[in-house]
Structure formats: structure tokens, C-alpha cells
C-alpha positions in Angstrom: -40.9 -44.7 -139.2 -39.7 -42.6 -136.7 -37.4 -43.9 -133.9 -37.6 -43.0 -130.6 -34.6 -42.1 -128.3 -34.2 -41.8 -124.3 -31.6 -40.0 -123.2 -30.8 -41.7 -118.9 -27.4 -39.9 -118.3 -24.6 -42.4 -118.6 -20.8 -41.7 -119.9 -22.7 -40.5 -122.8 -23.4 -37.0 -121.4 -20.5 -36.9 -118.9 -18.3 -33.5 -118.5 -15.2 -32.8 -117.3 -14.5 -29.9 -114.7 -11.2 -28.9 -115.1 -11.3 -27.3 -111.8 -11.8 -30.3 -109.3 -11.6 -32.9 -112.1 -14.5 -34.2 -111.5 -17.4 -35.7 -114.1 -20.9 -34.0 -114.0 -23.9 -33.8 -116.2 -24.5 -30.1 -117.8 -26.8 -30.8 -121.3 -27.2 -34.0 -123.4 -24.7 -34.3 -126.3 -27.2 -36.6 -128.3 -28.5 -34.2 -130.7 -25.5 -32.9 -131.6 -24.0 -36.5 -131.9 -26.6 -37.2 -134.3 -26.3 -34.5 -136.5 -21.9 -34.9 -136.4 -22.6 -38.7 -137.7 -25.3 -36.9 -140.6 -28.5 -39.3 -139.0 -31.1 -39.1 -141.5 -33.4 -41.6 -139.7 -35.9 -39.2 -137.9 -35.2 -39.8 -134.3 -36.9 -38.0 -131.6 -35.2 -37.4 -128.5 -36.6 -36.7 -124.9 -34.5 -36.6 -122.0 -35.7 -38.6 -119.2 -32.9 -38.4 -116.5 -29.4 -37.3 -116.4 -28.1 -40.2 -113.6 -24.6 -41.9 -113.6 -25.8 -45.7 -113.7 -24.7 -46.7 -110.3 -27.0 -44.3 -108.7 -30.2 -45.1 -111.0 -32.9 -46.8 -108.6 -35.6 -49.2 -109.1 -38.1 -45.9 -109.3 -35.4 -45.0 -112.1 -35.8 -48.2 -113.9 -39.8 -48.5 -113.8 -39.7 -44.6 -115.2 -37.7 -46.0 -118.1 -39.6 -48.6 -118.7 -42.8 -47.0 -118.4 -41.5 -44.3 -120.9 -41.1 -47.5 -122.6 -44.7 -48.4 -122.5 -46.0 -45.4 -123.4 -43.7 -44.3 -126.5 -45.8 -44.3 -129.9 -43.0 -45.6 -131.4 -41.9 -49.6 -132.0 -38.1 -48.9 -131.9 -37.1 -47.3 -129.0 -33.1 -46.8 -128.1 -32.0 -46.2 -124.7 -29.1 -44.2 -123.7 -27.7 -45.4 -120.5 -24.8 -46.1 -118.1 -22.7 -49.1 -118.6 -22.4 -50.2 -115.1 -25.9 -51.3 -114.8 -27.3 -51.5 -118.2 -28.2 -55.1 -117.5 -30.2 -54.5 -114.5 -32.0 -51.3 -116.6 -32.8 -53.8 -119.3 -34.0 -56.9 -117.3 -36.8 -54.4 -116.3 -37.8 -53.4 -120.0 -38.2 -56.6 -120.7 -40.2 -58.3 -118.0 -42.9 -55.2 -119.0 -42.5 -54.7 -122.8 -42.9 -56.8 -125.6 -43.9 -55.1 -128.2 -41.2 -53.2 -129.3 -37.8 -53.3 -130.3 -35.3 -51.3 -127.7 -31.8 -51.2 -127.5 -29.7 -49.7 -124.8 -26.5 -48.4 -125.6 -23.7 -46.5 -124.1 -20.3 -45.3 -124.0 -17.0 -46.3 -121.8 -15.2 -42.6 -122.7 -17.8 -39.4 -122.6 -18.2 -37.6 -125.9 -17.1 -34.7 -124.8 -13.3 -36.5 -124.6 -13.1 -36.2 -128.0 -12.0 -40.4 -128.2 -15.0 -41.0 -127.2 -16.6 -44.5 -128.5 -20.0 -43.0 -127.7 -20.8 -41.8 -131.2 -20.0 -45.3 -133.5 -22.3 -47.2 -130.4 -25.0 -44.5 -131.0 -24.9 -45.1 -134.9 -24.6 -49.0 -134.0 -27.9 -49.3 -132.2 -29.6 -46.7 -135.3 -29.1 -49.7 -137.3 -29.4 -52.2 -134.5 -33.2 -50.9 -133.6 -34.2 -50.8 -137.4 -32.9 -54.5 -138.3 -34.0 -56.5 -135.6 -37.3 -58.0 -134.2 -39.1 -57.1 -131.1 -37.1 -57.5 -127.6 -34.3 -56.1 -125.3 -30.8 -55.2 -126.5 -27.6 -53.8 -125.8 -25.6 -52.8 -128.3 -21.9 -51.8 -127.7 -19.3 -51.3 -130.0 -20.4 -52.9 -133.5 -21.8 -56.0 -131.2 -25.1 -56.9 -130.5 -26.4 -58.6 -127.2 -29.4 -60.2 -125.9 -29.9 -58.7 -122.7 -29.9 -61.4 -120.8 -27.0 -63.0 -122.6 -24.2 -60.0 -121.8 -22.2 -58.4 -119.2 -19.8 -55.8 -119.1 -16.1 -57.5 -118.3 -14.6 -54.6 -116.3 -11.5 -55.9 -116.7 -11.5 -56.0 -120.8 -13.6 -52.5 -120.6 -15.8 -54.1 -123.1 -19.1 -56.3 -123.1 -19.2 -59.6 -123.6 -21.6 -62.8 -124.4 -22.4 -64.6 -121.0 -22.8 -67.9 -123.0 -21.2 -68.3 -126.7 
């Protein structure tokens, strides 16, 4: 069974510019993250958008979801910012349910080298794979319903809304 992957932009596929230290968006690292942590799932990947999360719009959002829709596959993953991954997933799952999705992301880009981008996109593999039809997020080793999460920007981390 092949697994389908959408790549939004996020921390994921940040890049520095040493020059006015700025991030920006160049290529999507996700290929190359998948073949560093050996994936032998087939995966394929199509690039939607490249959008830090806090500019996505509700055009944005529909797009993913009806990429969503659309998709062949069952298990879909989502790479996305972490600022509004909620939002992104409220809107998959009011218009698909039929499929298993799980957005995931990163709080460091890849390209840092500390990045915890690559164990969340090896998480969410396996998350897609094991679980039953509806929305995730799945951020580092931890599972969410998407309506039962939120990202503590305190902590840096998500966390259950309800225990």
C-alpha cells in the first residue's frame, strides 16, 4: 500500500540565510529525509505549497484538504507548520472521512542539523500505517487526536487538551 505524503512548507523545509539571517523556503528536504532514515514504505510525495503556517489561508486549507479528497491513497501524511496545524486539521476532518491522515511537523528545520523533523516524519510512517481512519498529529513519538491537542508555546512541545 502506498502512502501518500503532502509537503505545505512548515519548519520542515525552512533555510537559513546567513546573510540577513532570515528563514526562507528554497526545495523540500522530505525526499532526502526519507531516504537518510532508509524508508522502505513506498511513499509518494507531491508538494502542494511551500507557506510558513501563520500565513496559510482558508484557500490554503480547502487546497489541502481537497488534495485530501482526491488522493488515491487511504493514508495520507501531511507536512505542515506547527503554529496552526490544528486549524489545518479541523478542516480535513470536517471534509474527509475515509482516510487515515496525519499531520506532522518540526520545531527546528532540518537543515539545522538538530532538527527533530526527521524522528516526527518516521513517527507519523508508522503512525498512518497503525491507525484507523481520521485526523492526526503526530509530534515527537506522541500521537494526537486533532481535536484533542495544542501546541504549548511555552513547553515548545504539543500536548493533550484533555487527559
Amino acid at each position: 500500500m502506498v502512502i501518500r505524503l503532502f509537503v505545505t512548507g512548515g519548519t520542515f523545509d525552512k533555510e537559513y540565510n546567513e546573510l540577513n539571517g532570515q528563514l526562507y523556503f528554497k526545495d523540500s528536504h522530505i525526499k532526502e529525509m526519507l531516504k537518510l532514515g532508509r524508508a522502505k514504505t513506498p511513499i509518494e510525495v507531491r508538494t502542494l505549497m511551500m507557506v510558513d503556517s501563520l500565513q496559510l489561508t482558508d484557500e490554503d486549507r480547502e487546497t489541502i484538504a481537497k488534495n485530501c479528497i482526491k488522493a488515491d491513497e487511504s493514508q495520507i501524511i501531511i507536512t505542515h507548520g506547527t503554529d496552526t496545524m490544528v486549524e489545518t486539521a479541523a478542516v480535513i476532518a470536517e471534509k474527509v472521512k475515509d482516510k487515515t491522515i496525519v499531520l506532522t511537523g518540526a520545531m527546528i528545520p532540518y537543515k539545522f542539523g538538530s532538527s527533530d523533523g526527521l524522528f516526527n516524519l518516521g513517527a507519523a510512517v508508522a503512525f498512518v500505517q497503525s491507525l484507523p481512519y481520521g485526523v492526526y498529529i503526530s509530534m515527537n513519538g506522541r500521537i494526537f487526536s486533532w481535536d484533542n491537542c495544542r501546541k504549548n508555546r511555552e513547553k515548545g512541545e504539543f500536548e493533550e487538551i484533555h487527559p
